[in-house]
VOMAR-505531 format. One record per atom (N, C-alpha, C): x, z, y. Coordinates in steps of 0.05 Angstrom, whole numbers, padded with zeros to 5 digits, always signed. Example, Ala and Ser with C-alpha at 12.3 -4.5 7.8 and 13.67 -1.06 7.14 Angstrom:
<atoms>
+00264+00156-00114+00246+00156-00090+00264+00156-00066+00257+00142-00045+00273+00143-00021+00258+00157+00001
</atoms>
This chain:
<atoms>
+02226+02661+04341+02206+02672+04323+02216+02699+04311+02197+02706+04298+02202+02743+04296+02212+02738+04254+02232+02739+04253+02240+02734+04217+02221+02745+04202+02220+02772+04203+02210+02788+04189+02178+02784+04191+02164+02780+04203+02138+02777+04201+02132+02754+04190+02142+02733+04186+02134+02706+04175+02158+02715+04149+02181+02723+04140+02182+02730+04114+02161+02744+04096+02150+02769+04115+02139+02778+04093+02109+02763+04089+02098+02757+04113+02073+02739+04103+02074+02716+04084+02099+02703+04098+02106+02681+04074+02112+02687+04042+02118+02707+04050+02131+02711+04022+02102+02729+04007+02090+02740+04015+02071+02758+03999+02048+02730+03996+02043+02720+04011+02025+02695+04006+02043+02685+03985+02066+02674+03974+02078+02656+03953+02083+02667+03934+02088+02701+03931+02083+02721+03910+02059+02715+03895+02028+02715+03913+02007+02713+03895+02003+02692+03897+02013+02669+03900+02005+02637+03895+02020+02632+03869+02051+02648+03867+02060+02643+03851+02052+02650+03816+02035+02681+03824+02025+02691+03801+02014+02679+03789+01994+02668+03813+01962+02654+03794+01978+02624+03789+01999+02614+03794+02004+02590+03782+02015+02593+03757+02033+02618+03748+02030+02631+03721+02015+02644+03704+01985+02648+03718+01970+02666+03700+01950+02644+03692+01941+02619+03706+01921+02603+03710+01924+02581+03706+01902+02567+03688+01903+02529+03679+01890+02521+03700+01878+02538+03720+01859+02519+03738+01862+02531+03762+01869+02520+03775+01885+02526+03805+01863+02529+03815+01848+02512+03820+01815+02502+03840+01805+02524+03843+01800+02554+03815+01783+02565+03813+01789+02583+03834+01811+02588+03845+01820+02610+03873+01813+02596+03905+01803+02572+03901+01797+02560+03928+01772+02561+03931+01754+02573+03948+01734+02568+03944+01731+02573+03985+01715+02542+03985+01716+02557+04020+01684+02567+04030+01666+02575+04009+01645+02583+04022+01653+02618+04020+01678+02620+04006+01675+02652+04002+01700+02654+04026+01709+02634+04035+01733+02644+04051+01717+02639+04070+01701+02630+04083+01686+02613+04108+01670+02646+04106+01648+02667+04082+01642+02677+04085+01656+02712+04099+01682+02703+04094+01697+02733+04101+01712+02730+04121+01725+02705+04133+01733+02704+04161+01705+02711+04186+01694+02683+04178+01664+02688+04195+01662+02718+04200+01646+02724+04175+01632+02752+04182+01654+02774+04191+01681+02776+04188+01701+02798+04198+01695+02790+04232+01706+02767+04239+01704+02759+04265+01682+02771+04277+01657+02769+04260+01626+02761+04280+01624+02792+04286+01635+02808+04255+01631+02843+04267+01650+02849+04275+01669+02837+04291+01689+02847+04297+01676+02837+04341+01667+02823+04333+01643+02812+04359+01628+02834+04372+01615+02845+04348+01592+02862+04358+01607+02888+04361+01632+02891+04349+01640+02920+04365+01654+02921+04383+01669+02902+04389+01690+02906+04430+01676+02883+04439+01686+02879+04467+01673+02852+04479+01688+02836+04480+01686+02813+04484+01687+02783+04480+01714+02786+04491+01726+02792+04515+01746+02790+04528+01772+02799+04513+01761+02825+04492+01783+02842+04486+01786+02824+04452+01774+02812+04443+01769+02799+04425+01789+02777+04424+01784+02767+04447+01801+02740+04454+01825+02746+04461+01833+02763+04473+01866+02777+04463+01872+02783+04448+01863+02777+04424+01878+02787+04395+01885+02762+04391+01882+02737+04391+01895+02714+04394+01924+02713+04408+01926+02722+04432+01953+02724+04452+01958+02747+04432+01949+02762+04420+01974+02792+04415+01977+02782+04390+01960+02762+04378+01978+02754+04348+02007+02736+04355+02004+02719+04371+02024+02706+04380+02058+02724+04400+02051+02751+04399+02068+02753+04403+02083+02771+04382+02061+02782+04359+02071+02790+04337+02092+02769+04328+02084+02739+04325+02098+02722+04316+02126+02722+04327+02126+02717+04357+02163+02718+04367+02180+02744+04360+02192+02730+04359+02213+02760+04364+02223+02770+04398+02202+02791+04405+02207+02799+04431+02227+02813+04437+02237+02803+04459+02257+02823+04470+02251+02837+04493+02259+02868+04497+02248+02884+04519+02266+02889+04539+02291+02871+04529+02313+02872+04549+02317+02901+04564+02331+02916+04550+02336+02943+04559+02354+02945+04578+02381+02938+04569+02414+02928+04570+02397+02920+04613+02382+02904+04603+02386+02876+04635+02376+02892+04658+02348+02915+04643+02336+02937+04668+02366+02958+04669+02374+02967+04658+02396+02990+04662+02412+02975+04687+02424+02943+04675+02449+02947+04704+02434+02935+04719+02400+02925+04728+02388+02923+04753+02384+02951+04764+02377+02973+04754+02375+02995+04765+02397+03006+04775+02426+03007+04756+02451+03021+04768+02461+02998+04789+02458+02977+04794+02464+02959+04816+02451+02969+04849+02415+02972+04850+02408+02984+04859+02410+03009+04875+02420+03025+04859+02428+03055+04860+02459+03055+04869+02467+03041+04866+02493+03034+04870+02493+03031+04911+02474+03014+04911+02467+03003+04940+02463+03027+04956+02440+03047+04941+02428+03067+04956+02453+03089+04959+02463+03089+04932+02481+03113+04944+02509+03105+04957+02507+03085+04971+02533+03080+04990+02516+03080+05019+02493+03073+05023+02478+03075+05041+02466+03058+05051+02473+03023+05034+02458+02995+05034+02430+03011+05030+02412+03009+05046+02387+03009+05041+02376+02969+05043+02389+02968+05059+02381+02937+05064+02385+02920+05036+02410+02921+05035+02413+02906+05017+02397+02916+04983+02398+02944+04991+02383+02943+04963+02354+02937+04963+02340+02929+04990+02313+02918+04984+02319+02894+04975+02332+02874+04985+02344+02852+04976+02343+02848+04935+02362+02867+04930+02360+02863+04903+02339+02874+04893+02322+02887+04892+02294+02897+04887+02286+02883+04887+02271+02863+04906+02266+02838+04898+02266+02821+04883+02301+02819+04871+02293+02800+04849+02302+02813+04818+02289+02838+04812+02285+02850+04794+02259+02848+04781+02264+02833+04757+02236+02815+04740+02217+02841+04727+02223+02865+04716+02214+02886+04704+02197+02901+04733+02165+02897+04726+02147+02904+04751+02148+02934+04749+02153+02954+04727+02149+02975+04720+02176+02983+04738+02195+02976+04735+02224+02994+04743+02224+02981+04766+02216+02964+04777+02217+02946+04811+02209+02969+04822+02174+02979+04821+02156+02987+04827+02163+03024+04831+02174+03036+04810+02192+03056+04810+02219+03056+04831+02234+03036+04823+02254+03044+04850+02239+03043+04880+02224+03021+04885+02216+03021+04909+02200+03042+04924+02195+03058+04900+02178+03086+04918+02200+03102+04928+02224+03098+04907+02251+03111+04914+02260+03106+04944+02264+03083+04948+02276+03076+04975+02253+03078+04988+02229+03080+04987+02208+03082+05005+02209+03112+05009+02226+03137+04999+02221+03165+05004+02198+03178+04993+02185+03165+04980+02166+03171+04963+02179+03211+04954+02165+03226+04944+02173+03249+04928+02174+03250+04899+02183+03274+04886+02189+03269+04859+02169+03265+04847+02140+03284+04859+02118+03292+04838+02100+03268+04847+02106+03241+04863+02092+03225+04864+02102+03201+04844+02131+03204+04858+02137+03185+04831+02129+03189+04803+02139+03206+04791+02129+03218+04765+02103+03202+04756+02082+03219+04768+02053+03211+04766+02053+03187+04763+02069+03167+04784+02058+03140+04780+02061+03134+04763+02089+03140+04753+02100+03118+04732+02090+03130+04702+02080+03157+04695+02080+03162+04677+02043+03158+04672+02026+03152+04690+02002+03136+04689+01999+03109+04679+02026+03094+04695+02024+03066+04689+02036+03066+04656+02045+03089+04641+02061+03081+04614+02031+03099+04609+02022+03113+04603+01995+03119+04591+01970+03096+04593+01972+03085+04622+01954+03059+04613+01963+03035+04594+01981+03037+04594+02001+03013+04586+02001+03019+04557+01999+03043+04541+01998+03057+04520+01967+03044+04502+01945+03063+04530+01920+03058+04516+01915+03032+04515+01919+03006+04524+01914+02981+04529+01927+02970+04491+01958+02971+04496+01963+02961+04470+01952+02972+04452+01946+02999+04448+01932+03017+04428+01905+03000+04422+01894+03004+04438+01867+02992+04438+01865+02960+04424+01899+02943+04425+01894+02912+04414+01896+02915+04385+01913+02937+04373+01927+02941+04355+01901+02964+04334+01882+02970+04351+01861+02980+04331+01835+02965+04326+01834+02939+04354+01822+02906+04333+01827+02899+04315+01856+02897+04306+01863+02888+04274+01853+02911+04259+01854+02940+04257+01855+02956+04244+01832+02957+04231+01804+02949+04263+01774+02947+04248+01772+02911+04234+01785+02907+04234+01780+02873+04221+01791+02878+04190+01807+02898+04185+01821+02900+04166+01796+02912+04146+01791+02932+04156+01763+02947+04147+01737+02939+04142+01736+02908+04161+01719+02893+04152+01718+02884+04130+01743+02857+04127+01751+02837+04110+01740+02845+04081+01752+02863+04068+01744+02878+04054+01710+02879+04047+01700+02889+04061+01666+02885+04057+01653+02861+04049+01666+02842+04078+01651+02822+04074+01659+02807+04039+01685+02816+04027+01689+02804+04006+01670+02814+03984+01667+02840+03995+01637+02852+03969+01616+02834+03983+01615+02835+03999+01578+02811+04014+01581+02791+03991+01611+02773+03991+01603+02749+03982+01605+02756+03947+01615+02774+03946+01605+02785+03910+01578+02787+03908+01571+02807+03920+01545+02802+03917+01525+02776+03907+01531+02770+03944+01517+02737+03945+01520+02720+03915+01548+02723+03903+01553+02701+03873+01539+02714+03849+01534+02740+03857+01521+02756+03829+01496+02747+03830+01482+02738+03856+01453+02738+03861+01445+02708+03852+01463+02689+03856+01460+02672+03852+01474+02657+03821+01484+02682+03816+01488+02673+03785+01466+02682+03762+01453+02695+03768+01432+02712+03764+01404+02691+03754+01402+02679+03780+01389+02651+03780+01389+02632+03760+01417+02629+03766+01428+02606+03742+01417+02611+03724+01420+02628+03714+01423+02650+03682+01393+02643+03675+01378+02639+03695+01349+02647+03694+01339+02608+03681+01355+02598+03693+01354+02563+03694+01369+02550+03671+01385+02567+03665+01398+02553+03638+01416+02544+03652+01429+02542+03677+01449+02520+03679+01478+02535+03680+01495+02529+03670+01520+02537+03663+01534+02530+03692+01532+02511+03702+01559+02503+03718+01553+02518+03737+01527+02520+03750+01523+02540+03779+01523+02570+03773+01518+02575+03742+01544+02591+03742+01570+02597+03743+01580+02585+03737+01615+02586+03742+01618+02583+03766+01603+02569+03784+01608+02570+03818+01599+02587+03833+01579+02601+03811+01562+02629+03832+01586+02649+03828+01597+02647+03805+01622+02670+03784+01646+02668+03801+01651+02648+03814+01678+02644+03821+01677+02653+03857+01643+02651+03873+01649+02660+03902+01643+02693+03894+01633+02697+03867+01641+02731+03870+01661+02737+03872+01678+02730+03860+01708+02745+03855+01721+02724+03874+01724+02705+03877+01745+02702+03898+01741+02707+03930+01718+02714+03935+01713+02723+03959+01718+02754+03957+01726+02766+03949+01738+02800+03947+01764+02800+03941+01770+02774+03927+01799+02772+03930+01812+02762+03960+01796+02741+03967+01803+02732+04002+01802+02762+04022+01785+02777+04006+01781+02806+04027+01803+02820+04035+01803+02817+04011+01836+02849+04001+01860+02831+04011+01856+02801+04016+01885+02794+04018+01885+02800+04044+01873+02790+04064+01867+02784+04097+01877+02805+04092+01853+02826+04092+01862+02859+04097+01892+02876+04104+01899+02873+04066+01923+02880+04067+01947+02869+04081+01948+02840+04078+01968+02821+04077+01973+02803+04108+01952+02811+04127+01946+02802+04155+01950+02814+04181+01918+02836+04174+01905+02853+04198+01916+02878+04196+01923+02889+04173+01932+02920+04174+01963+02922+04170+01979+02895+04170+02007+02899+04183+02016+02896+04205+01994+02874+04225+01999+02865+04238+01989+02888+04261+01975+02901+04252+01967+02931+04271+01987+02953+04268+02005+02951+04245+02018+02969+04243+02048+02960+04265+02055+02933+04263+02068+02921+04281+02062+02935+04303+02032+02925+04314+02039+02929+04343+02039+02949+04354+02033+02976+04335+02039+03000+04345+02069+03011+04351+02077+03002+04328+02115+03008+04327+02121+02988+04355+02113+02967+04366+02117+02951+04392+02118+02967+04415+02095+02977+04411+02083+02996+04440+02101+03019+04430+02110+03028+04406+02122+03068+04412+02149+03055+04431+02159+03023+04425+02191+03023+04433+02184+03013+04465+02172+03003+04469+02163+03003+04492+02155+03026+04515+02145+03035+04505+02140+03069+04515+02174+03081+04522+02186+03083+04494+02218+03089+04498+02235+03080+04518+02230+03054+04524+02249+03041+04540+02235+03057+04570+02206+03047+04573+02192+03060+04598+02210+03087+04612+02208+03102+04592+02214+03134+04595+02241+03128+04606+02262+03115+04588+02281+03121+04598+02278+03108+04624+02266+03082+04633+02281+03084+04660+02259+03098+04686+02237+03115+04671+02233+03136+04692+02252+03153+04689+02275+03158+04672+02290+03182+04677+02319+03168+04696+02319+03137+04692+02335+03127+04710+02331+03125+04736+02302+03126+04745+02288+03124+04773+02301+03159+04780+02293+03171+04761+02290+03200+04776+02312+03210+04781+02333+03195+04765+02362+03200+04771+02378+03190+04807+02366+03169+04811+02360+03155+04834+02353+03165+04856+02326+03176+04850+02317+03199+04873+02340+03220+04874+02347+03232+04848+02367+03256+04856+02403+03248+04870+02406+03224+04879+02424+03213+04886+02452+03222+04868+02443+03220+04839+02462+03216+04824+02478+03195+04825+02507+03191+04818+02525+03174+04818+02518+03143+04801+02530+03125+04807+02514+03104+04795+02523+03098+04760+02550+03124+04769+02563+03118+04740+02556+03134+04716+02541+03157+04740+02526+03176+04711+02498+03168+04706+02488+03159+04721+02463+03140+04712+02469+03121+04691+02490+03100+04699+02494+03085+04674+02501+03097+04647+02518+03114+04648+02522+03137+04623+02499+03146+04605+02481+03158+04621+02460+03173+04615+02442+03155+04605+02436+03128+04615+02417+03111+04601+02424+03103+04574+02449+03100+04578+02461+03084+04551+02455+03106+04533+02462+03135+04535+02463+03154+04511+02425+03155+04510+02408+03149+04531+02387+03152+04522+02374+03126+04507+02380+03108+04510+02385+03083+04496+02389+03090+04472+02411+03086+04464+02421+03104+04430+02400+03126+04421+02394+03138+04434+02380+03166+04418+02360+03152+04420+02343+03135+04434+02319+03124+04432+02309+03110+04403+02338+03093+04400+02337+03070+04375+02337+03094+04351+02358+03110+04347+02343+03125+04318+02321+03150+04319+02313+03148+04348+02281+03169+04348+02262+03151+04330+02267+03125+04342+02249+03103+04324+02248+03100+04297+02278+03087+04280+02279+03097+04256+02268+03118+04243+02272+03140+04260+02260+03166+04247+02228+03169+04243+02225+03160+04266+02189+03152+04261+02182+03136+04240+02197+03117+04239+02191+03084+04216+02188+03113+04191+02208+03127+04188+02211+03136+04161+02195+03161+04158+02180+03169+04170+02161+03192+04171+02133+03185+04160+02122+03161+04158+02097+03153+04149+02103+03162+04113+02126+03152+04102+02135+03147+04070+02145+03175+04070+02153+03204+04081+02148+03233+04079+02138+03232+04074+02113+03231+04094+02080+03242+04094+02065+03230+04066+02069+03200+04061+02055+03200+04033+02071+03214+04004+02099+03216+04017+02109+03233+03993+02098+03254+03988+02099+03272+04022+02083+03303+04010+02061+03307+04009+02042+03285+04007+02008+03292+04009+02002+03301+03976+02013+03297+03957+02001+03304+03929+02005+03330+03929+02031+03341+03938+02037+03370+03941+02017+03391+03957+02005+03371+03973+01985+03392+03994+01963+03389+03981+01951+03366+03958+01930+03368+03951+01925+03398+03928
</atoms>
């Protein structure tokens, strides 16, 4: 399982459970499931009417892999490729189809084998840097379903305000006190169910899977630069070298990105 994603959900969910169990004599009044029934539903149903059904239903599998903690196994493609390369530049062609074969990473299989197939540079290239642009727009595309659900959630929590104002309204009109307090309570706790989903769900869990796909992308690159090292019948030992230092510079390009969002809101008051 992935720590950090079930800390902080866990924990930001027990933050505000914990508040309202210090601010509040009546617990009940934060449960309400026609206002939670009203802002899941309706995020889902418009979240229906804008991608199709298919791409919908993978946000299910891509929540579940937010949950693990994935590994992209970098380390395991580097010495399948320098093993490989190893083959080719002694002159095993045989045997390095052999181990090609049982190289689990379809992206770097698929790259060396154009290699030993004589493929050229500017074909290789193309391929592989198509297959990491599709591979790009695909996760992009899962990771901006949460983004519009997030944008939902939110709304539908004003819908069900509404809805309790309209129907408190009524009350008011009837004399009856209690269906007010139940009309009073799906106003506001259905805009509170909004803002939580929102914040606390769909718009980290998009921010996740973008930071997924940039390190993914990273690893890609490097081992098109390990393929192309391949083609240039570089040594197997400066290949290994060269991945590893691009390895390292990869991991704090990342960091550096993580920390560029919290610049940017630092210097936006200054540009206003």
């Amino acid at each position: 399982m992935n720590p950090s994603t079930l800390i902080g959900m866990i924990g930001g969910f027990g933050i505000i459970i914990g508040a309202i169990l210090l601010e509040s004599n009546h617990i009940g009044d934060f449960v309400n499931l026609p206002g939670l029934l009203l802002v899941l539903g309706g995020t889902l149903a418009a979240t229906l009417v804008s991608y199709p059904l298919h791409e919908v239903l993978r946000v299910f599998r891509v929540f579940s892999i937010v949950l693990r903690n994935e590994r992209l196994y970098a380390e395991r493609d580097i010495a399948e490729l320098v093993d490989v390369a190893k083959l080719k530049f002694q002159g095993e062609i045989n045997r390095a189809d052999e181990k090609l074969n049982r190289i689990k990473n379809p992206f770097l299989r698929s790259g060396m084998q154009m290699v030993l197939d004589g493929a050229s540079n500017q074909d290789i290239m193309t391929l592989l840097q198509w297959r990491i642009g599709r591979m790009r727009a695909r996760e992009r595309a899962e990771a901006q379903i949460f983004r519009t659900m997030s944008s939902f959630a939110p709304a539908f929590g004003l819908l069900g305000t509404l809805l309790g104002l309209i129907n408190m309204m009524h009350a008011m009109d009837a004399a009856h006190f209690t269906e007010i307090g139940g009309s009073m309570a799906l106003a506001l706790v259905a805009t509170l169910y909004g803002i939580l989903l929102a914040n606390l769900v769909f718009k980290p869990i998009a921010l996740k899977l973008e930071r997924r796909t940039e390190q993914r992308v990273m690893v890609m690159n490097m081992m098109v630069e390990g393929v192309m090292l391949m083609q240039q019948q570089r040594s197997p030992a400066f290949i290994r070298e060269t991945l590893q230092s691009f390895l390292a510079q990869s991991e704090d390009e990342l960091r550096e990105v993580a920390a560029q969002p919290a610049k940017r809101g630092a210097a936006s008051p200054r540009a206003r």
